[in-house]
C-alpha positions in Angstrom: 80.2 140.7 89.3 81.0 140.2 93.2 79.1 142.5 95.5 79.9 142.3 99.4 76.9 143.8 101.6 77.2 144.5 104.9 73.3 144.4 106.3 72.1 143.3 110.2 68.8 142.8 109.4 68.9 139.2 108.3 65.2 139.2 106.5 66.7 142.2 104.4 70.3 140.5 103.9 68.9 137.5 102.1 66.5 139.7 100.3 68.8 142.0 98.7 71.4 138.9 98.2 68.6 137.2 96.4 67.2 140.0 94.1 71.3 140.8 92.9 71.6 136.8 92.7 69.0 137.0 90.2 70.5 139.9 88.0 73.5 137.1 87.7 75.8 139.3 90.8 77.3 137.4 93.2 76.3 138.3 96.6 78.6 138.2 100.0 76.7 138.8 102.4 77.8 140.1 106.2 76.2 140.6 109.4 78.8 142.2 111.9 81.5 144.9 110.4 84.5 144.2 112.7 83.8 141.1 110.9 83.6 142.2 107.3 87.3 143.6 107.8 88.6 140.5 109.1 87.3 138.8 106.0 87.4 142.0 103.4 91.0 141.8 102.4 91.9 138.9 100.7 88.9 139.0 98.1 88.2 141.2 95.2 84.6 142.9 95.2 83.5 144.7 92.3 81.3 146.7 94.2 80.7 146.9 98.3 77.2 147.6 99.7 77.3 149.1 103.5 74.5 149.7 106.3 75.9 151.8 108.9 74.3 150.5 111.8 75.7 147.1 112.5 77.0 145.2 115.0 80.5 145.7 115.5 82.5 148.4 113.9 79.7 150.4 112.0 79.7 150.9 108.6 81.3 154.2 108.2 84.4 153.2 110.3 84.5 150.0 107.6 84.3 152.2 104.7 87.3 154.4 106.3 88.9 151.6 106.8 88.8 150.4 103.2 89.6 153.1 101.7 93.0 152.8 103.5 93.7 149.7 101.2 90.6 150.4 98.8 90.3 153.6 96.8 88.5 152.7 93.7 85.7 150.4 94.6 82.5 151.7 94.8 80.9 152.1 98.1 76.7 152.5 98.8 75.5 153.2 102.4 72.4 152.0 103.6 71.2 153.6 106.9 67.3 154.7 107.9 68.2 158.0 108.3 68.9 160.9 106.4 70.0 163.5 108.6 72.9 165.7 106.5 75.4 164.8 109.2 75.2 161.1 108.1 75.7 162.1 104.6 78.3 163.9 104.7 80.2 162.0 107.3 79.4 158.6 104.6 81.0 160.7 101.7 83.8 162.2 104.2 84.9 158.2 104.6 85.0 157.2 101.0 81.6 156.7 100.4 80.4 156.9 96.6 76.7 156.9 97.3 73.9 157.2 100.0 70.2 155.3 99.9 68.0 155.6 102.8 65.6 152.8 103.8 63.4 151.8 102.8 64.3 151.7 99.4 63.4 150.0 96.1 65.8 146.9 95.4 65.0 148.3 91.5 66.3 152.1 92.8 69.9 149.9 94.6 70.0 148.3 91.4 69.9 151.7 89.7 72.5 153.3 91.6 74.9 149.9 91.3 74.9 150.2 87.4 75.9 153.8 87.7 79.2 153.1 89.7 79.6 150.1 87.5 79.6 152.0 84.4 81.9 155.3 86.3 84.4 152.7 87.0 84.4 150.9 83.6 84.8 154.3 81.6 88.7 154.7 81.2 90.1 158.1 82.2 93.0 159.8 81.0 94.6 160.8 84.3 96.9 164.5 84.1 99.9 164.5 85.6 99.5 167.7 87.4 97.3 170.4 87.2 98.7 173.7 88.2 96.6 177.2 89.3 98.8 179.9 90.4 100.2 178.1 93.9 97.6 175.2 93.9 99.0 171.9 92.6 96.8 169.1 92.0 98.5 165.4 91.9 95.4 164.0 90.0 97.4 160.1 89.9 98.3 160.6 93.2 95.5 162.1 94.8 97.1 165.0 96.6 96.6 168.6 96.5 99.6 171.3 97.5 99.0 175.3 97.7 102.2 176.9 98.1 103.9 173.9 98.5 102.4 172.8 101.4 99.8 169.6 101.6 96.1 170.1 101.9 94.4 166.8 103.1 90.9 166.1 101.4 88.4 164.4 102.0 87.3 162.2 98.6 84.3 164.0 97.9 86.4 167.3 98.2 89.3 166.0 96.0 86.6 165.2 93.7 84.9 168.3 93.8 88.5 170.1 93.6 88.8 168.1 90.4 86.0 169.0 89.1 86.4 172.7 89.4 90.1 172.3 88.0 89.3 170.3 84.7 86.9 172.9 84.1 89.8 175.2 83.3 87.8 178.0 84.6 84.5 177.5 83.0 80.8 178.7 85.8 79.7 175.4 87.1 76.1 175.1 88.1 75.5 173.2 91.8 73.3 170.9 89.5 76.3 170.1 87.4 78.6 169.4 90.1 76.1 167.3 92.4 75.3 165.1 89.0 79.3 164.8 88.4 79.8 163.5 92.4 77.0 161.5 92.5 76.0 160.7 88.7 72.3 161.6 89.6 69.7 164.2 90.5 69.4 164.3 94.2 67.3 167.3 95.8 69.5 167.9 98.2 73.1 167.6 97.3 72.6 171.3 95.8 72.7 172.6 99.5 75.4 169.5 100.3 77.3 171.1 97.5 77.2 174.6 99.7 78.5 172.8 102.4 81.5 171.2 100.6 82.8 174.5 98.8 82.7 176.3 102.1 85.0 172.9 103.3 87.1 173.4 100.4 87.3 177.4 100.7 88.6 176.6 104.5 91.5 174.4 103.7 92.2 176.2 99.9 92.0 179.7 100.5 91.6 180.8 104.1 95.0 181.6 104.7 96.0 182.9 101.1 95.3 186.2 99.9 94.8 184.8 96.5 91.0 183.0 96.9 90.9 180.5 93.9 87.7 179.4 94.7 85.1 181.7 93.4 81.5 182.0 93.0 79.8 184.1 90.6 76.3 185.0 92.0 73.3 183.0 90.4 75.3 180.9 88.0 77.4 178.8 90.3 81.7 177.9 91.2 84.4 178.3 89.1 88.3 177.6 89.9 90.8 180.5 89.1 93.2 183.2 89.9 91.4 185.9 88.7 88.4 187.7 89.1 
C-alpha cells in the first residue's frame, strides 16, 4: 500500500512516514504542495494524506486539484485547526476525511483502514436514479432537475446519494454523518445541517416541488411527496 503525505513540519513528516513504514505502507513523503502536483501525476497512491498549511499551494487547493484527475482516492487533511469553515471547505475540495493536530498516529491509522476498506467494498453502480424531475447520473457523477445541471460539491453528491438510495426511507443526521464519514464525529450532526440547507439551495429553491424534506425529530428523507 502507497501512501503520499504532504506534511511541513519535517520532525512530524518522518514520524508519521515511519509509524506507516512499520504497518508495511509505503510512505511518500512531501514538504511543499506546488511541489506535490508537479510530482503527483505520474504515480499511483492508494491513499493521499494532506496538511493544509504548507509551503506552496496549500493543501486544499492540491486536493481540488486532484480531484480534477483523481476522484476515487482517498484523501485525509491534517491542519491544527478546527474551525467549521476549514471542514467544510476540506470536504467542498474532495476531501474524504478531516484530523486535527495533534492527533494519535493509532487514531490516522484508524481512519486510513476505514477508507481502505470503503474503497475495497465493490458497489453496484445504478444507472440512473430518477425522482419526479431530479435525475441522478450515479456512474457519472452528475445530478439534473428539470433537465438542467446542478453542480455538487462531493460531499453533497454523496449526501444526495445517500438520501436517493434510501428510496424514501427518515434518515437520522447520525446515520448520514456515519455513511460520509464511516465514523461518529460530534459535530458532523450540525455539519450535516449545514449541507442539506447547501443541497436544498441548489435542489429545490427554484422548484415548487421541494424533494428534500425533513420530518421534525427523526431526520431527511428524499421524495415528491409529503
Amino acid at each position: 500500500m502507497k501512501i503520499l503525505l504532504l506534511e511541513d513540519d519535517f520532525t512530524l513528516s518522518k514520524e508519521i512516514s515511519a509509524f506507516f513504514i512499520s504497518k508495511d505502507f509505503e510512505c511518500f513523503p512531501y514538504y511543499d504542495g506546488s511541489l506535490l502536483i508537479k510530482k503527483y501525476f505520474p504515480y499511483d497512491y492508494d491513499l493521499i494524506i494532506l496538511d493544509i498549511n504548507v509551503p506552496g499551494t496549500n493543501g486544499i487547493d492540491v486536493c481540488r486539484d486532484i480531484r480534477k484527475v483523481d476522484k476515487k482516492t482517498p484523501i485525509i487533511m491534517l491542519t491544527a485547526f478546527s474551525e467549521i469553515e476549514d471542514k467544510l471547505s476540506s470536504f467542498d475540495n474532495g476531501a474524504d476525511d478531516y484530523l486535527v493536530k495533534p492527533f494519535h498516529f493509532e487514531e490516522l491509522y484508524a481512519r486510513v483502514q476505514s477508507l481502505l476498506r470503503r474503497k475495497e467494498v465493490p458497489q453496484q453502480i445504478e444507472n440512473k436514479i430518477v425522482i419526479d424531475d431530479l435525475e441522478i447520473l450515479e456512474e457519472e457523477m452528475k445530478v439534473f432537475r428539470s433537465g438542467e445541471e446542478i453542480k455538487l460539491t462531493p460531499k453533497e453528491f454523496n449526501l444526495i446519494l445517500i438520501l436517493a438510495h434510501a428510496k424514501g426511507k427518515v434518515l437520522s443526521k447520525q446515520f448520514i454523518a456515519d455513511k460520509l464519514w464511516d465514523y461518529h464525529i460530534e459535530t458532523n450532526q450540525n455539519t450535516i445541517e449545514v449541507y442539506i440547507n447547501f443541497l436544498r439551495k441548489k435542489i429545490d429553491k427554484e422548484h415548487e416541488t421541494k424533494l428534500i424534506r425533513t420530518k421534525v425529530g427523526y431526520g431527511y428523507y428524499l421524495s415528491d411527496k409529503e
